[in-house]
C-alpha positions as CSV (number, residue, x, y, z in Angstrom):
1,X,-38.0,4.0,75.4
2,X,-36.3,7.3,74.4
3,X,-37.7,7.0,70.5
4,X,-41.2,5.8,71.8
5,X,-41.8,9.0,73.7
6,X,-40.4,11.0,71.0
7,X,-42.8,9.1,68.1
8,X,-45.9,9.8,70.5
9,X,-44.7,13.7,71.0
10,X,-44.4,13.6,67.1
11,X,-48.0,12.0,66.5
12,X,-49.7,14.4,69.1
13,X,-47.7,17.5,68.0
14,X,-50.6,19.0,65.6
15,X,-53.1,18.5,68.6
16,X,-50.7,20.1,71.1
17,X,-50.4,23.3,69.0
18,X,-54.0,23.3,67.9
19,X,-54.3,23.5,71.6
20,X,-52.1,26.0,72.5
21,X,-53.5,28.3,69.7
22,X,-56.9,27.7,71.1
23,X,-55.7,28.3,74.5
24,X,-54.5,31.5,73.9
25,X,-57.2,33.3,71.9
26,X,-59.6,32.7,75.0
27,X,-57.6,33.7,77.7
28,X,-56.6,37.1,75.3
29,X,-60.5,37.2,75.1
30,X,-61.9,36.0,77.9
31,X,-58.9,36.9,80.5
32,X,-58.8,40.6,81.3
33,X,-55.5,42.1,80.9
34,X,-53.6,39.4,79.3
35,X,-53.8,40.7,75.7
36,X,-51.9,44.0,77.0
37,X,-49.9,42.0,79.5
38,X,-49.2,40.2,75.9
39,X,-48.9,42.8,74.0
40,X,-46.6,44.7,76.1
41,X,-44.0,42.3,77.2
42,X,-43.9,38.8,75.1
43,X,-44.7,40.2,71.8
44,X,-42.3,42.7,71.3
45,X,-39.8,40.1,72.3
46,X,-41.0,37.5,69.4
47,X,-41.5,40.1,66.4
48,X,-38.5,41.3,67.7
49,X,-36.7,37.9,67.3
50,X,-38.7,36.4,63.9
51,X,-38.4,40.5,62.2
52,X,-34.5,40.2,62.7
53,X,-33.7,36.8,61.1
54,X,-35.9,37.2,58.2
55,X,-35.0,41.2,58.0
56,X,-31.8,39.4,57.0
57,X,-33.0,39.5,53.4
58,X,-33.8,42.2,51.3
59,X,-37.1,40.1,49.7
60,X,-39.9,39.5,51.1
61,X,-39.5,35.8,53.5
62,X,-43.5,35.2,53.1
63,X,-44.1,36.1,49.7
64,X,-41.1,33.1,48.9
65,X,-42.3,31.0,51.0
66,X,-45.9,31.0,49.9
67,X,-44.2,30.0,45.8
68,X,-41.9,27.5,48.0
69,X,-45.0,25.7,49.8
70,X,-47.4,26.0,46.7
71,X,-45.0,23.7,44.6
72,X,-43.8,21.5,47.3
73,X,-47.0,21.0,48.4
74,X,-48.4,19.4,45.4
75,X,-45.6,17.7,45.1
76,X,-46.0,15.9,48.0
77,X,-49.4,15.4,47.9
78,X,-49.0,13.8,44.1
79,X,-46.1,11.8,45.7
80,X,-47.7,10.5,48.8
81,X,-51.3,10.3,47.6
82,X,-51.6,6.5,48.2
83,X,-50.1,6.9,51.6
84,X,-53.5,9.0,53.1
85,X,-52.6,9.2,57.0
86,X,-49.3,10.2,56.1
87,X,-50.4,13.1,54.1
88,X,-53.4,14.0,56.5
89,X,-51.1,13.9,59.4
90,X,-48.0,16.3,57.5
91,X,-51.4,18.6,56.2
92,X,-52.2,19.0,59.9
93,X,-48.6,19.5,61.2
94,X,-48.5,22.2,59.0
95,X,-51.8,24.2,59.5
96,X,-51.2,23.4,63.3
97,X,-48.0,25.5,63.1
98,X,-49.7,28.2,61.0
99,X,-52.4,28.4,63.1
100,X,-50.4,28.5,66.1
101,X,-47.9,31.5,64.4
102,X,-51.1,33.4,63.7
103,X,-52.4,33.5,67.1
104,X,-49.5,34.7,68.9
105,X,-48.3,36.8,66.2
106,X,-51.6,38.4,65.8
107,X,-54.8,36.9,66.8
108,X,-54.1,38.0,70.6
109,X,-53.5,41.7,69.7
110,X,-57.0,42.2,68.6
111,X,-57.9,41.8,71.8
112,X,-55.8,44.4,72.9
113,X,-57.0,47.9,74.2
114,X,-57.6,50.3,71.0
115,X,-54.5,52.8,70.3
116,X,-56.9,55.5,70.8
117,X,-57.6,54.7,74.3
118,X,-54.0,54.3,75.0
119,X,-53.1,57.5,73.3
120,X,-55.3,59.4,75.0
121,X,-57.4,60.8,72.2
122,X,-61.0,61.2,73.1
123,X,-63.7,60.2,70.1
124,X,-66.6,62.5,70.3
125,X,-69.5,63.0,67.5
126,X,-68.5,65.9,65.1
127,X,-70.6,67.9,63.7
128,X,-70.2,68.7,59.9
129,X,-68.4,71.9,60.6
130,X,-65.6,70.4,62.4
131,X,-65.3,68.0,59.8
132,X,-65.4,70.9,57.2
133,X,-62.5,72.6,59.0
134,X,-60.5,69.0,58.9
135,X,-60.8,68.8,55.2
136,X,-59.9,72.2,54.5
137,X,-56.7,72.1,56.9
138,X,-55.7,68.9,54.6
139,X,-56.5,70.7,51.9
140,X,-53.9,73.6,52.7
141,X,-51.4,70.9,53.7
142,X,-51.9,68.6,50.5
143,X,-51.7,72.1,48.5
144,X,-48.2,73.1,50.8
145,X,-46.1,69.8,50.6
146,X,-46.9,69.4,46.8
147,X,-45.4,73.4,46.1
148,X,-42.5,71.9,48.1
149,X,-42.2,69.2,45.8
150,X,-42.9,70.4,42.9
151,X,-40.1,72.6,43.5
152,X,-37.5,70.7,44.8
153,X,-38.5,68.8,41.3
154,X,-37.8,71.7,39.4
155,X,-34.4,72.5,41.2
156,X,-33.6,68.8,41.0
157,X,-34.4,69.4,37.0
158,X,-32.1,72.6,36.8
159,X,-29.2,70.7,38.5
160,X,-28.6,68.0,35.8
161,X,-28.8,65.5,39.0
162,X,-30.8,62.2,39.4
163,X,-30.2,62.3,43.3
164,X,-33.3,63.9,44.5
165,X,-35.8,61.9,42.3
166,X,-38.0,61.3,44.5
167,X,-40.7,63.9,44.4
168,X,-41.1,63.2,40.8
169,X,-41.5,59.4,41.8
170,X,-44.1,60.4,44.7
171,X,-45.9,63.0,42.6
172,X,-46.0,60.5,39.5
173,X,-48.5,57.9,38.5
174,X,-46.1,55.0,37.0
175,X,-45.2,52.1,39.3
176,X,-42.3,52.2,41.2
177,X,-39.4,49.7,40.1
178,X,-38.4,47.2,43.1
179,X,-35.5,49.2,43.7
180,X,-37.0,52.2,44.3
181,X,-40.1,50.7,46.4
182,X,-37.4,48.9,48.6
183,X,-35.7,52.3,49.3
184,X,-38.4,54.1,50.2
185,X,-39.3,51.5,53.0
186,X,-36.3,53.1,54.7
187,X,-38.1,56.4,55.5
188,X,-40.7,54.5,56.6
189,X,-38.9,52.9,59.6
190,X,-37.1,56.3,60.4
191,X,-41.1,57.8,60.4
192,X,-42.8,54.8,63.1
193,X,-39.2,55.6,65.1
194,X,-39.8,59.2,65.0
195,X,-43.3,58.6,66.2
196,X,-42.5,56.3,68.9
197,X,-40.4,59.4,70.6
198,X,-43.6,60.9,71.1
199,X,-46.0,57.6,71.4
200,X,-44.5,55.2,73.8
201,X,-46.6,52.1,73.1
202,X,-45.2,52.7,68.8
203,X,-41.5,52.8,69.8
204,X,-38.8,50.2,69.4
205,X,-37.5,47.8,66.8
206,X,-38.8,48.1,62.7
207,X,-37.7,45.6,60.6
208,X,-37.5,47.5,57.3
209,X,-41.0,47.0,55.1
210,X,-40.9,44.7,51.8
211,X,-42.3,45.2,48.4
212,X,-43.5,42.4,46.8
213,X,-42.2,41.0,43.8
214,X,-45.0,39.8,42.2
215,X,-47.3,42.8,43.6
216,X,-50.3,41.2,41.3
217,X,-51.1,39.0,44.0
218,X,-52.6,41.8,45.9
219,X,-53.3,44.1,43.5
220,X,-56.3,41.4,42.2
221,X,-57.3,40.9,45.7
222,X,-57.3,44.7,45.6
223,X,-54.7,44.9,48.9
224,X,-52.6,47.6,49.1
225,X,-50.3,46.1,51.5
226,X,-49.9,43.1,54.1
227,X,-48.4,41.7,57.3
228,X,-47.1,38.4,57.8
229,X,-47.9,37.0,61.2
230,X,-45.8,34.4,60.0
231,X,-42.7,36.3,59.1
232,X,-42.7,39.1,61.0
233,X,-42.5,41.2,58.0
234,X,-44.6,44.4,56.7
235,X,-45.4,43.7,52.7
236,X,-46.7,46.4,50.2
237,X,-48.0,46.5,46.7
238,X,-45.2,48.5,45.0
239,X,-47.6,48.5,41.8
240,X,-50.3,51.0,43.1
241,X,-49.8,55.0,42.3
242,X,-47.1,55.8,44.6
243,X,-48.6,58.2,46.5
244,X,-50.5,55.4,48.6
245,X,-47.0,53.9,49.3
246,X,-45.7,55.6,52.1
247,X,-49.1,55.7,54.1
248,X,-49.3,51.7,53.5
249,X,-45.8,51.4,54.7
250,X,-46.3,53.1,58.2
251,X,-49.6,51.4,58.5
252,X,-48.2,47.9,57.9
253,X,-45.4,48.7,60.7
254,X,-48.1,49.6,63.1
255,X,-49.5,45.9,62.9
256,X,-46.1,44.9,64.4
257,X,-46.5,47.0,67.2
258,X,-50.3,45.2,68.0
259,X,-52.2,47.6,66.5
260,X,-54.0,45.1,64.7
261,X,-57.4,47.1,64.1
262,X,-57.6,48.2,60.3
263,X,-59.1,52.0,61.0
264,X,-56.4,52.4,64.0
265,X,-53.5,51.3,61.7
266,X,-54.9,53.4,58.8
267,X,-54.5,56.5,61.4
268,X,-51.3,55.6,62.9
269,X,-50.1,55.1,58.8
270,X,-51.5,59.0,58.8
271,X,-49.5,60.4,61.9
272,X,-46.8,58.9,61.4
273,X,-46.8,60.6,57.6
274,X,-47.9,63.8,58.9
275,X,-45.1,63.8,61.4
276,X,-41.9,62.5,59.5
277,X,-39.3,64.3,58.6
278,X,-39.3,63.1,54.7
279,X,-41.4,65.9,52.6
280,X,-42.7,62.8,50.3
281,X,-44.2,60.9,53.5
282,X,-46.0,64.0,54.7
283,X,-47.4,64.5,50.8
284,X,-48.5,61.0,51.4
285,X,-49.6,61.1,54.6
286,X,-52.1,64.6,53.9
287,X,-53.5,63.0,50.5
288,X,-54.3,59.7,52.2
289,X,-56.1,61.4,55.3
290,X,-57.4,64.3,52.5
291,X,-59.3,61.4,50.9
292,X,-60.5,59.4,54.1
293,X,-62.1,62.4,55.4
294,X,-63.5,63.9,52.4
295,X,-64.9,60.5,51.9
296,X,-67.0,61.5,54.5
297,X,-67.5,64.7,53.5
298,X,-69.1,63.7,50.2
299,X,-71.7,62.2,51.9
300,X,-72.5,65.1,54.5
301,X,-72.4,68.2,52.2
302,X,-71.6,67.1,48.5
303,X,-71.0,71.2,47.7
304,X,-68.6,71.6,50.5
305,X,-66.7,68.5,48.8
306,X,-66.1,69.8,45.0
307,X,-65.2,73.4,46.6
308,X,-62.2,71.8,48.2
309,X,-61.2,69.3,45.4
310,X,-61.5,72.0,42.8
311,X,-58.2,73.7,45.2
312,X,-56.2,70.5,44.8
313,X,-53.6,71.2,41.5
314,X,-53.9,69.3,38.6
315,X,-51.2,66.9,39.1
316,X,-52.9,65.5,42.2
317,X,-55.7,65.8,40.7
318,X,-54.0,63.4,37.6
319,X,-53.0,60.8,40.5
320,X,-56.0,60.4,42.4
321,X,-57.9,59.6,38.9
322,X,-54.9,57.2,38.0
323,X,-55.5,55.4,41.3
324,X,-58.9,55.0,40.6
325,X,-58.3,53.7,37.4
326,X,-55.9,51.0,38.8
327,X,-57.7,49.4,41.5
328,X,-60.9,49.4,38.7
329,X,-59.0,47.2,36.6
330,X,-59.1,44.3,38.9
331,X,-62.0,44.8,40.0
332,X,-64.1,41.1,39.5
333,X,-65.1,37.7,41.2
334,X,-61.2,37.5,43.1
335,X,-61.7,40.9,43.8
336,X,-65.0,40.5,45.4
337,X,-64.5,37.2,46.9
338,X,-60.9,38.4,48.5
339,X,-63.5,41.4,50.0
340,X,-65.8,39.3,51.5
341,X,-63.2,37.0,52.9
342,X,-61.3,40.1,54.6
343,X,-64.6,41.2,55.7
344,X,-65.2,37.9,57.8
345,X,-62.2,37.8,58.7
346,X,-62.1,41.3,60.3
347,X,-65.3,40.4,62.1
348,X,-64.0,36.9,63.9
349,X,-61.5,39.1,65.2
350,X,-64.3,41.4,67.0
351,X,-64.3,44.2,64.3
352,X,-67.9,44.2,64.4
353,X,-68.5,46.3,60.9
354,X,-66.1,44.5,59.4
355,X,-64.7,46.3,56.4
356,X,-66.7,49.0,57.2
357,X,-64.3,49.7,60.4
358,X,-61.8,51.4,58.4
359,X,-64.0,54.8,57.7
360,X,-63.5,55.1,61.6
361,X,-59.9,56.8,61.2
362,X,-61.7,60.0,60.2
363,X,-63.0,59.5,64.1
364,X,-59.6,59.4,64.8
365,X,-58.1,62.2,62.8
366,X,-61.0,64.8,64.2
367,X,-59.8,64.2,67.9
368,X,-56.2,64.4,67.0
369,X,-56.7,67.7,65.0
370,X,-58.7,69.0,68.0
371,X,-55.8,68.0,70.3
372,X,-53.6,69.2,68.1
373,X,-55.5,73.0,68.0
């Protein structure tokens, strides 16, 4: 009697968490409060849980496990090709779970209310002035935190030492190694713990942020970085210029917090650059929010925009047109298919302007630097 129950329990288990997955995107849509209520209390718990065991190892869980699945999956689909419930039945065990991982993992946070309104930062319409005054703030800051680096490089250089490398690595447009990615992703937890002192709804636990091995994969779907619903675990593309690195760190980390919004995550990457204590995440942290909102200077007042870039150094000047030249290379049909894919994807989950969303974080950075005045 026992085995029956358990074979009918085995046989319905796809439907059961195809159900439960279901179940819980409407009520986190549909149901006021229960995203936060969500958010707030169970979530934490379950990152909390699945970041610790696979934090256990130093590479990235997901990135293993997609190579592990790939293979074994067409093995057993070769293997078990005459035998087609069998196969149909394991196929939907196994999207069931996924689908079910996803959903409480992630899907019910985008239904959660923004950071901004949390925070307390009111977005208001700008005028171009404003937004002037933004970029040329940056511009002083991306001008101050390379000096600093440039001469901690030097004195670094004069000592005969290899222990402070890392402003040439940051200022640099080579790759970083795996070993140097995977140590930067420390500074990265200390930066979203330094933040949470101050933001309450960004503090607790960090599992410490992955580079992938095989950084490829994204860098051909042009994807600077990546969190795994599934694992818990914030992934970056150690392959791009490294300047982009630390800002992609700290926005990956805010996705485990349930801050799952692209242009929120890309601002909450930026403050919690701005704000570290490591002189190579606030480098970062300035040139990644320098080129968001002159972005949208360029398209206000063109003039305004060269005046300022022709004050950025050489150097940075060197790595901004090495980053450029990287992401070109793969641009193409993966490229361009992985864009339109993200783009759906973002608008299923209620970001209306899909890809478009993520020029919002200049909103984001004007009404913090006016609360910041």
């Amino acid at each position: 009697m026992k085995r029956d129950y358990r074979r009918r329990f085995v046989r319905w288990l796809p439907a059961v968490l195809f159900a439960c997955s279901a179940a819980g995107m409407a009520a986190a849509r549909e149901t006021e409060g229960f995203a936060d209520w969500y958010g707030y209390y169970v979530y934490p718990i379950v990152v909390g849980i699945l970041g610790r065991i696979c934090g256990v190892l130093s590479i990235s869980v997901v990135e293993i496990g997609l190579y592990f699945f790939t293979f074994a999956g067409i093995w057993y689909i070769i293997s078990h090709i005459r035998q087609m419930g069998k196969l149909l039945w394991t196929v939907a065990c196994f999207l069931s779970v996924l689908l079910f991982l996803y959903v409480f993992n992630c899907g019910i946070n985008y239904s959660r209310t923004p950071f901004s309104a949390v925070s307390g930062l009111e977005i208001q319409e700008s005028s171009e002035e404003e937004l002037y005054n933004l970029c040329s703030y940056l511009t002083d800051r991306v001008i101050e935190t390379y000096e600093e680096l440039e001469r901690r490089e030097g004195l670094g250089a004069e000592a005969g030492s290899a222990e402070d490398r890392w402003p040439s690595l940051i200022l640099g447009e080579e790759p970083l190694t795996w070993k140097e990615a995977w140590q930067l992703g420390e500074e990265g937890v200390k930066a979203m713990e330094n933040l949470g002192e101050s933001w309450p709804s960004l503090s607790g636990f960090y599992p410490r942020p992955k580079p992938v091995g095989l950084s490829r994969i994204l860098s051909v779907q042009q994807l600077s970085g990546i969190y795994s619903p599934f694992t818990a675990e914030a992934n970056f593309n150690r392959q791009m210029t490294p300047y982009n690195i630390p800002h992609t760190i700290c926005h990956e980390l805010s996705h485990l917090k349930g801050f799952m919004r692209e242009d929120e995550a890309n601002f909450i990457g930026y403050l919690a650059c701005i704000l570290a204590d490591s002189l190579e995440y606030r480098y970062s942290g300035y040139l990644m929010g320098w080129i968001y909102a002159t972005n949208a200077l360029y398209e206000a007042d063109r003039e305004a925009y060269f005046e300022l870039a022709g004050r950025l150094p050489e150097r940075v000047n060197r790595a901004l047109a090495a980053n450029n030249r990287f992401w070109d290379q793969y641009e193409g049909k993966i490229a361009e298919a992985a864009t339109q894919a993200n783009d759906a994807y973002l608008k299923i989950n209620q970001q209306e302007d899909g890809v478009k969303s993520y020029g919002r974080v200049v909103d984001l950075m004007l009404a913090y630097y006016r609360f910041s005045l």
